[in-house]
N, C-alpha and C positions, 0 to 999 in steps of 0.2 A: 857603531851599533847603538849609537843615543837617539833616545824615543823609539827603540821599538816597542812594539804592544803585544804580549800575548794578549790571546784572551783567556779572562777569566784570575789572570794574575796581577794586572794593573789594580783593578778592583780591591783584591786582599790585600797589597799591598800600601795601598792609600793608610791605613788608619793605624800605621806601625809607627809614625811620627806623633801621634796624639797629643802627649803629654809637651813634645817639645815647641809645639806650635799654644799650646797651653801660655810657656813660661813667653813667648812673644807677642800675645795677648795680651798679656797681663801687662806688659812694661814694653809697648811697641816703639821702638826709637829711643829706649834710654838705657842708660848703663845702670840705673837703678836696678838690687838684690832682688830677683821674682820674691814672690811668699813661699813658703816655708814646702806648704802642701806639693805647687808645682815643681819644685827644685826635688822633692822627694820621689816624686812620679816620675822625672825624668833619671835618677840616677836608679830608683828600680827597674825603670827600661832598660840600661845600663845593662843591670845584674842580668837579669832574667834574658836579654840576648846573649853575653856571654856564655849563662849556662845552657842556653839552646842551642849551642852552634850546631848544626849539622854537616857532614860531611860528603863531597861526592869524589866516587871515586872513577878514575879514566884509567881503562884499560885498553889501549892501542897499539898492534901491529902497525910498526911507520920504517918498512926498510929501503926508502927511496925518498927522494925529495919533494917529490908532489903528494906521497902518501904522510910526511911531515907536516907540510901544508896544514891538511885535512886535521890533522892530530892538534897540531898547535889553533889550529879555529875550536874547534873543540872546545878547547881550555880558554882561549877567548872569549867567547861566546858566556862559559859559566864561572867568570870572573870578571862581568858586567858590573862596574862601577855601582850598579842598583843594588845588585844583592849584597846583602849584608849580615847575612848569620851563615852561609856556606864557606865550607873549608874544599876546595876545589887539589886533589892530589892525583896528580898525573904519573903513571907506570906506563913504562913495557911489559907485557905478558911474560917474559922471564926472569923479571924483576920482581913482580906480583906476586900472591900467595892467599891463601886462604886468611891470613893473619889479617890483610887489608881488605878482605871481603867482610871479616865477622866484622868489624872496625867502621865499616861504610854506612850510608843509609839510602843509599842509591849507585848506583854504578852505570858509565856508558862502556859498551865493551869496542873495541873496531877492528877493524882483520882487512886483508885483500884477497879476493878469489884465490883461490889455489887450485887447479885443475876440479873445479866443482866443488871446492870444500873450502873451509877456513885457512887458514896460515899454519903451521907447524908450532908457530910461536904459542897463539890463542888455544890450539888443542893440547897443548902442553900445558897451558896457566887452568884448565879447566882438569885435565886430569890429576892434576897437584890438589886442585884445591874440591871436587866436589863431594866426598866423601865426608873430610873437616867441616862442608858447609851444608852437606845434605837436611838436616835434622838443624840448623840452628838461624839460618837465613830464609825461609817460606816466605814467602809475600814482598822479598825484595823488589824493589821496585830498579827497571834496568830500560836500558831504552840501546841500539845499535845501528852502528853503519858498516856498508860493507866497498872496496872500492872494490868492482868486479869489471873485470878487462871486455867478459861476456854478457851473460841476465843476473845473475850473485843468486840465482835461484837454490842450486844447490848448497849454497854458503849457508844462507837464508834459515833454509831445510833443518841443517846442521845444525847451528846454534839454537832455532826454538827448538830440538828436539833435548839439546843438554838443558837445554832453561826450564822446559816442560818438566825434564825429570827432578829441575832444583826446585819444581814450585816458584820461579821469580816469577813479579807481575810484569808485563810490559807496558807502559808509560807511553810510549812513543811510538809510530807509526815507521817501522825501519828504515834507514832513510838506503836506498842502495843508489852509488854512485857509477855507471854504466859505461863503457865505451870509451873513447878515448878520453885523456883527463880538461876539465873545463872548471875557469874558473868561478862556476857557478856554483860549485862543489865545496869549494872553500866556504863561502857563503850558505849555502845548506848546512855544513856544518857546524856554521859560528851560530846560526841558528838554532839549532839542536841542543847544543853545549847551554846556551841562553833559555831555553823552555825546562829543560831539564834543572837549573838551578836554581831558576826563579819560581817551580812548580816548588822545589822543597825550601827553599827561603819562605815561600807564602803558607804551606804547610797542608798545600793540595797532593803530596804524594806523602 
């Protein structure tokens, strides 16, 4: 995934090196101590990323190998050598809890059709958690994929009607993975995982 380009993120993320291309200015090709100013700039970039980290959190139904796949691209995808203030934490929806929603600052959720609906798994991590998160997460920002055997219309349906009710924003254009499994899907959703991290690394979500 080296050199992909969102757009609109390549752009923010240019000027986050500032100060360190500062101190290689200053002393280009030599082991000579930068000045005082730029060696300060750069270890307050330091600080102030450390205290900026943000977090994403993956919530994924993966009960099959190719629905793993999909799950581990994900996490791929937004653990892009590029981004550099996300903390990328991967669950199963019966593993999850509202504890790691208030905790989050973005969430991708994923499920497989289930006769028209989400997974048993995924309407079980939202029943746990949407009462705990009704009133304290609004304007979450979330983005999802669905692997649907059929159209994931009904899936679809399903989860923006719990999201509608949690107030999250959606970020992402839902990615639904259709029909038999293709390894195109993988790639959509290393994809995903990648826009999704680098949108809150750049501090567009």
């Amino acid at each position: 995934m080296h050199g992909v380009a969102v757009p609109g993120i390549s752009e923010a993320m240019d000027g986050r090196s500032e100060a360190h291309r500062d101190v290689l200015v200053a002393f280009p090709g030599t082991a000579t101590p930068c000045n005082d100013r730029a060696l300060s700039q750069v270890q307050e970039q330091g600080r102030n990323t450390m205290a900026n980290r943000r977090k994403l959190l993956i919530v994924a139904h993966a009960p099959s190998p190719n629905t793993l796949k999909l799950r581990e691209a994900i996490q791929s995808g937004a653990c892009h050598p590029d981004i550099e203030a996300v903390d990328v934490i991967v669950k199963a929806p019966l593993d999850a809890g509202p504890e790691d929603v208030l905790a989050c600052d973005a969430i991708i959720l994923g499920t497989t059709e289930n006769l028209g609906y989400m997974s048993g798994a995924l309407k079980d991590f939202f029943d746990r958690s949407y009462y705990p998160c009704l009133e304290k997460t609004q304007g979450l920002p979330f983005a999802f994929y669905v692997r649907a055997g059929h159209d994931g219309t009904g899936t679809r349906r399903a989860i923006e009607s719990i999201t509608t009710g949690l107030k999250w924003r959606l970020v992402q254009e839902p990615l639904i993975c259709r029909g038999g499994f293709q390894e195109v899907f993988v790639e959509q959703c290393e994809k995903l995982g990648l826009s999704m991290a680098a949108s809150l690394d750049a501090g567009i979500i």
